[in-house]
KENUBA-995999 format. One record per residue: residue number from 1; residue in three letters; x, z, y of N, C-alpha, C, CB in turn. Coordinates in nm, 3 decimals, m for minus. Atoms other than C-alpha are relative to their C-alpha. Glycine has a CB too. Layout:
<NUM ALA <X Z Y> <X Z Y> <X Z Y> <X Z Y>>,
...
//
This chain:
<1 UNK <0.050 0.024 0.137> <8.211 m9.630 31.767> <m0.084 m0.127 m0.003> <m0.084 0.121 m0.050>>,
<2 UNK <m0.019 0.158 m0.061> <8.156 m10.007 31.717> <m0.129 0.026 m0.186> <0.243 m0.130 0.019>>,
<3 UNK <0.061 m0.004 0.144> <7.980 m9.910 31.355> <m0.205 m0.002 m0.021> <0.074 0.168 m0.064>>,
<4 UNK <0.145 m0.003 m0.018> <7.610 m10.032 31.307> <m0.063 0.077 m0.112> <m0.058 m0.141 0.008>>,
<5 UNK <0.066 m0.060 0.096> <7.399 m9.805 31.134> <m0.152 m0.055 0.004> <0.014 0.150 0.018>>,
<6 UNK <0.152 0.114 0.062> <7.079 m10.015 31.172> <0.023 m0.089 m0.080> <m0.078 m0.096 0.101>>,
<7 UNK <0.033 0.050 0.122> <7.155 m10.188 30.906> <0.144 0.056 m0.126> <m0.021 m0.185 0.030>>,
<8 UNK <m0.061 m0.071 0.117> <7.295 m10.088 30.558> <0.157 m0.042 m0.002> <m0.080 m0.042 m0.145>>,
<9 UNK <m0.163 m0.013 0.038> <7.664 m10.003 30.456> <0.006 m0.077 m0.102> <0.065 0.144 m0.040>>,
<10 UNK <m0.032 0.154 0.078> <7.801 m10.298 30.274> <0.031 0.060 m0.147> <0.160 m0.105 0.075>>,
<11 UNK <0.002 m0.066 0.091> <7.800 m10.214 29.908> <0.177 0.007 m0.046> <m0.111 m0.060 m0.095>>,
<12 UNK <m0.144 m0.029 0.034> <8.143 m10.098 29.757> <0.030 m0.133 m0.056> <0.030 0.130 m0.106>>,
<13 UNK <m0.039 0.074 0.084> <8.402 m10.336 29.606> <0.046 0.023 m0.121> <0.061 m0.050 0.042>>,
<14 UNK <m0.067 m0.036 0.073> <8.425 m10.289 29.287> <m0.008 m0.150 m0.083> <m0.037 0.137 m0.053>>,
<15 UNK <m0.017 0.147 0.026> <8.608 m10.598 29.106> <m0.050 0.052 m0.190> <0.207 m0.084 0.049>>,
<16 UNK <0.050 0.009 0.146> <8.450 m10.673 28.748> <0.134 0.043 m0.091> <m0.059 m0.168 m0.040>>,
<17 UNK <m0.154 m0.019 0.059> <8.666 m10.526 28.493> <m0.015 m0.120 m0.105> <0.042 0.176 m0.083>>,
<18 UNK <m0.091 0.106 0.065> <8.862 m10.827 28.276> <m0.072 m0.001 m0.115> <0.161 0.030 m0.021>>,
<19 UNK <0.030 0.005 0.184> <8.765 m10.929 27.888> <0.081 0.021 m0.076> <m0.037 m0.115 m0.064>>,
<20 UNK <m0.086 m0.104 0.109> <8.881 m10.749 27.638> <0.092 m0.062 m0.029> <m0.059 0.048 m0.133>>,
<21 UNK <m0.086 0.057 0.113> <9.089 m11.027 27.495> <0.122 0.001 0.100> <m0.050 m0.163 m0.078>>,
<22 UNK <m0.096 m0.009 m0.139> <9.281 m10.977 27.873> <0.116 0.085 m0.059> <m0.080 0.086 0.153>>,
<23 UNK <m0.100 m0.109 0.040> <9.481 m10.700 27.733> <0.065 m0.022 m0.082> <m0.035 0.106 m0.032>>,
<24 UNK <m0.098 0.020 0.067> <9.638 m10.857 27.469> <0.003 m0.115 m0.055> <0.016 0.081 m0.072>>,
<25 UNK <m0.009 0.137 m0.033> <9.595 m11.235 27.527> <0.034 m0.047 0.134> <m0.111 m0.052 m0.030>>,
<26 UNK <0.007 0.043 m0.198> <9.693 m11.431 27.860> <m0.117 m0.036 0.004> <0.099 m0.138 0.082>>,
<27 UNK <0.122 0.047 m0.027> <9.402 m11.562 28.032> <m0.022 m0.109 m0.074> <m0.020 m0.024 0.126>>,
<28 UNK <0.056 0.152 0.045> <9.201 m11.895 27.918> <0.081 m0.105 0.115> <m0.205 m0.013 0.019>>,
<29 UNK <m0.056 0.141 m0.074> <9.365 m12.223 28.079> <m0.095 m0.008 0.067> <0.032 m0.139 m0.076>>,
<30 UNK <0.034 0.083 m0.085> <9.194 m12.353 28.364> <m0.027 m0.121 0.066> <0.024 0.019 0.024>>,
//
């Protein structure tokens, strides 16, 4: 077990959810 518990568990990934206009626009140009 290779897993350090002296220091903290890396926080979850959670990816930002999208803008509203995502769902029924394409994205903005770049």
């Amino acid at each position: 077990n290779h897993y350090s518990y002296s220091s903290p568990p890396p926080p979850p990934v959670v990816s930002s959810p999208p803008p509203p206009y995502y769902y029924y626009s394409p994205p903005p140009p770049v």
